[in-house]
C-alpha positions in Angstrom: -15.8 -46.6 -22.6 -19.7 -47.2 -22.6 -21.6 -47.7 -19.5 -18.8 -46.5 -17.4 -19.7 -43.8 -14.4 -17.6 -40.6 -14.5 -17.6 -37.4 -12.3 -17.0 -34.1 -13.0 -16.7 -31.1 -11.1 -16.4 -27.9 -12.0 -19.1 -28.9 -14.7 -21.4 -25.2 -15.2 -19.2 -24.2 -17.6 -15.9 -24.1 -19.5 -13.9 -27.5 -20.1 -16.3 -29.2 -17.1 -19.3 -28.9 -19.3 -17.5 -29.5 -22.7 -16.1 -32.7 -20.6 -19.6 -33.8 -20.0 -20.9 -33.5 -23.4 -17.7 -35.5 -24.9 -18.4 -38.5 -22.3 -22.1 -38.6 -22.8 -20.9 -39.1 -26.6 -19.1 -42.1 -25.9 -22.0 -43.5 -23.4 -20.8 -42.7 -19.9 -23.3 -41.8 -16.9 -22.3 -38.8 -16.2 -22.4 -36.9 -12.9 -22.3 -33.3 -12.8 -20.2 -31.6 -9.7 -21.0 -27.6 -9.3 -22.5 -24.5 -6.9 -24.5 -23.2 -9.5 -27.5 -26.1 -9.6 -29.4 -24.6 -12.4 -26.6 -24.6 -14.8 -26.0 -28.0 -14.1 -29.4 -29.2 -14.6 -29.9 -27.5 -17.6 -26.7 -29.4 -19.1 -28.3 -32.5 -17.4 -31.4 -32.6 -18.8 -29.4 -31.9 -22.5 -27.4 -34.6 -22.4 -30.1 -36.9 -21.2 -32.0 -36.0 -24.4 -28.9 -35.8 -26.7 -27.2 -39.2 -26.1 -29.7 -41.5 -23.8 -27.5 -41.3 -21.0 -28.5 -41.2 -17.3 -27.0 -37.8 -16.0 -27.1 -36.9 -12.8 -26.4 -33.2 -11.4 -25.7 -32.6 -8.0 -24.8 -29.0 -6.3 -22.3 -29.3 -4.3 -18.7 -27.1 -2.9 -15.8 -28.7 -3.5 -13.8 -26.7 -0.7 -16.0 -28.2 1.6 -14.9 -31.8 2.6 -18.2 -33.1 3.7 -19.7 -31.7 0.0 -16.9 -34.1 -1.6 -18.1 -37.3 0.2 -22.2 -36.6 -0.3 -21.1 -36.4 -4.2 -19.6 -39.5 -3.5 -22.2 -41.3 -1.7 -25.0 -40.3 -3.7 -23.0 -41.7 -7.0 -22.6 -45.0 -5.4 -26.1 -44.8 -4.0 -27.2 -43.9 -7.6 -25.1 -46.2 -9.7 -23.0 -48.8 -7.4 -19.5 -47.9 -9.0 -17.5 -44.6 -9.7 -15.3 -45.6 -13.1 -13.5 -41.9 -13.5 -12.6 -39.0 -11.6 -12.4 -36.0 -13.5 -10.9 -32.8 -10.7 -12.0 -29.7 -12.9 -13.2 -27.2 -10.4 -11.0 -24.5 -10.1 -10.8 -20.6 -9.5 -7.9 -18.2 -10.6 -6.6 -15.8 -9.3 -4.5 -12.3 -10.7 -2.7 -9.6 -8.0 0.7 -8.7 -7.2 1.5 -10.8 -3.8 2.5 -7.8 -1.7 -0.9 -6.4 -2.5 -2.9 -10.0 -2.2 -5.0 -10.6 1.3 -3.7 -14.0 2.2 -7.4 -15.2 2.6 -7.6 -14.9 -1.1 -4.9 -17.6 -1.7 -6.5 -19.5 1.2 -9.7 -19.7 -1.2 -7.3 -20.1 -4.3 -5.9 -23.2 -2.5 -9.4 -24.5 -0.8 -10.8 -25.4 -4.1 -8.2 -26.2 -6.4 -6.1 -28.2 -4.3 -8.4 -29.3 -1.0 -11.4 -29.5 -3.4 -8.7 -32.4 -5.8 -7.7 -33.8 -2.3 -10.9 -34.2 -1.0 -13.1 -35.3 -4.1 -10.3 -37.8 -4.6 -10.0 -39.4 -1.0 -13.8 -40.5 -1.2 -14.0 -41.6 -4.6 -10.7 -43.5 -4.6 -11.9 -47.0 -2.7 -14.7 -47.1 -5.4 -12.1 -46.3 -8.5 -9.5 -48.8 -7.2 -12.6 -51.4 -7.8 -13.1 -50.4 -11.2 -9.2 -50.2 -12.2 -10.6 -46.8 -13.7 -9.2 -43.4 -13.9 -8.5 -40.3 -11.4 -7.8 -37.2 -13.5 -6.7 -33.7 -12.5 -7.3 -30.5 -14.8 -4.8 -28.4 -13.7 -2.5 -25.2 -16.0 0.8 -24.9 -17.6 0.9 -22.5 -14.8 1.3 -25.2 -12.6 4.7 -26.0 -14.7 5.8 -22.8 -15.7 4.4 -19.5 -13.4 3.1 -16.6 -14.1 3.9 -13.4 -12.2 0.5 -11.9 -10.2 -0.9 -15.3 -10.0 1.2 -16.7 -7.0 -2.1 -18.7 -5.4 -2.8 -20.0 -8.3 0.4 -21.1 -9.4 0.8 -22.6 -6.1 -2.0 -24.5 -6.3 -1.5 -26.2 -9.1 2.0 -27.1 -8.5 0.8 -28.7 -5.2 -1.7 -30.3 -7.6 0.8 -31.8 -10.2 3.0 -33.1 -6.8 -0.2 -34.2 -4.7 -1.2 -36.9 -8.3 2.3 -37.8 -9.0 3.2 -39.4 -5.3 -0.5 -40.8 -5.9 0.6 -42.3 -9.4 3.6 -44.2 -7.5 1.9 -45.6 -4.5 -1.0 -47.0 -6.7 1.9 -48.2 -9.5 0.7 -51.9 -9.1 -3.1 -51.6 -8.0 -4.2 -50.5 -11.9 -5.7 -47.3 -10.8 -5.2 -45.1 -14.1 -3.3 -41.1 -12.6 -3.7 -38.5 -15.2 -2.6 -34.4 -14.9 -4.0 -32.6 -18.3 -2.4 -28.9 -18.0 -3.4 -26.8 -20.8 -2.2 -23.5 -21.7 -5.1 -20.6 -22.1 -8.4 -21.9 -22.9 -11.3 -19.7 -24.0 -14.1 -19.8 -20.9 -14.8 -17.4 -18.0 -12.4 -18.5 -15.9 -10.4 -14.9 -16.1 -13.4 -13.3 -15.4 -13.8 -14.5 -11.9 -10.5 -14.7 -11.3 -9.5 -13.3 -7.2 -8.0 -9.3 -7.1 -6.3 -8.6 -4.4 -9.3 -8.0 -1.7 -11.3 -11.3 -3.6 -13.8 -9.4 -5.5 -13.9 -11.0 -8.8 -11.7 -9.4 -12.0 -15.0 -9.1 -14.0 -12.9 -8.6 -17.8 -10.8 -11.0 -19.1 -7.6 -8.9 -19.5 -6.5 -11.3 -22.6 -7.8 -11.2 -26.1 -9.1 -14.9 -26.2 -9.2 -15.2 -29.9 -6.7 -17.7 -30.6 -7.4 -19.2 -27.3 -7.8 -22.8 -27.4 -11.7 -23.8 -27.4 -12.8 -25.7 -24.4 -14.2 -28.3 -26.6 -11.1 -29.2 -28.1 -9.4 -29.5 -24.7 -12.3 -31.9 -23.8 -11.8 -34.0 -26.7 -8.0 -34.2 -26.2 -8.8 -34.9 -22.4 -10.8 -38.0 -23.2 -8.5 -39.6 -25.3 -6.0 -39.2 -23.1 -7.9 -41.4 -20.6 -8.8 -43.7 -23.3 -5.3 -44.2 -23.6 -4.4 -44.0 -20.2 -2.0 -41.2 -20.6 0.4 -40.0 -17.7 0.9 -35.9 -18.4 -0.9 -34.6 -21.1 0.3 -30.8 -22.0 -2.3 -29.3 -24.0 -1.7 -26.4 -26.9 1.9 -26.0 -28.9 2.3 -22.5 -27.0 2.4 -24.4 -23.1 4.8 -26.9 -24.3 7.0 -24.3 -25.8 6.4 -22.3 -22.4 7.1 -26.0 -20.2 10.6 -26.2 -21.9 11.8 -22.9 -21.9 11.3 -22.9 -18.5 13.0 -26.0 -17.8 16.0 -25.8 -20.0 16.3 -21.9 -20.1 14.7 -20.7 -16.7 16.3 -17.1 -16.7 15.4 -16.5 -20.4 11.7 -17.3 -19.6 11.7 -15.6 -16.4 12.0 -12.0 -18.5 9.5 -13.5 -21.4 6.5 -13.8 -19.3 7.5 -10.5 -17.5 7.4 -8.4 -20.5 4.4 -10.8 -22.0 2.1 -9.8 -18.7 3.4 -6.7 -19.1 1.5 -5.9 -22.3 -1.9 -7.4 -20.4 -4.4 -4.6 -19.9 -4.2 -3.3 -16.3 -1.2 -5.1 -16.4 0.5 -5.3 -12.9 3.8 -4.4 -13.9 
């Protein structure tokens, strides 16, 4: 894993940031993928002094196509090769549908699933070089929905199908396709999650103790790709929540109703 060149975005905060810290541990370049350039720098410069790695942050939209290729070309221009993809950036999103303003899923689906299709196109030629590693971030909610979330569920069901037709066309080039979908992970995430007219929820309406911590997702994450895993379902409760759903649909149809139910300012 040393002296390879990984990208991350998403990186400011949450399992982006713990990402960045756990591949700076094993020696990687690391290039840091976010809107909010002083977070990013500040992480930059830490890991710089931390592990003696060569960090590089770079502000950038990932709903923006021509952000996804600069990212892209200044990594090459930077470092000649691009050994891992890591598609972290994401927004949620909680309101009942019939109350949702479509532009609010059109956001929802602009970075989590344009911002994966568009990071990925650019950085794909150089990856297929390296034999290395494309990895999506994406939510047991893009195996088993939630009620109130519809964009975001969407979006990361189009997510999971958008990597897995990827996986079988690149089935004998080496390229290394990898979907890590954890159940609920401790980081501010809820708190910008969409309402209905896209202001931001503010309050997390979950009591995150208990939550998994975004540092063991990283942790898990990375030796996944060390072991070039395929699906990676991350926490005992989301595989619980992946199989219900599977083998007993209805049943877990009226378990996550009545479990958002008890949410504060539940919708229901």
């Amino acid at each position: 894993m040393k002296n390879k060149t990984s990208i991350i975005t998403g990186a400011s905060s949450g399992i982006g940031k713990a990402l960045a810290y756990e591949l700076a541990k094993e020696g990687h370049n690391v290039v840091l993928i976010a809107r909010r350039k002083d977070l990013i720098d500040a992480i930059s410069e830490d890991l710089n002094k931390k592990y003696s790695v060569d960090s590089y942050a770079i502000k950038a939209d990932v709903s923006k196509e021509e952000d996804c290729k600069m990212f892209v070309d200044k990594t090459i221009e930077k470092y000649g090769k691009i050994d891992i993809l890591i598609n972290n950036a994401g927004i949620s999103q909680r309101a009942m549908f019939e109350d949702l303003q479509l532009d609010v899923i059109k956001r929802v689906m602009d970075v989590n699933y344009w911002g994966t299709v568009f990071s990925t196109k650019y950085a794909l030629p150089h990856i297929l070089k390296q034999k290395g590693s494309i990895v999506a971030i994406t939510s047991i909610s893009g195996m088993s929905p939630l009620p109130a979330r519809t964009g975001y569920c969407s979006s990361k069901y189009a997510v999971h199908g958008f990597m897995d037709s990827l996986r079988i066309e690149h089935l004998k080039t080496g390229l290394h396709i990898m979907v890590a979908a954890p159940e609920y992970v401790a980081s501010e995430v809820r708190e910008h999650a969409l309402m209905s007219d896209g202001s931001e929820q503010g309050i997390s309406p979950r009591n995150e103790k208990g939550m998994l911590s975004a540092e063991e997702v990283a942790h898990r994450i990375v030796k996944g790709i060390k072991k070039r895993r395929r699906t990676m379902l991350i926490g005992l409760k989301g595989i619980i929540a992946v199989g219900l759903t599977r083998f007993t649909p209805k049943f877990m149809d009226k378990l996550t109703y009545f479990a958002i139910k008890k949410e504060d300012n539940s919708p229901f």
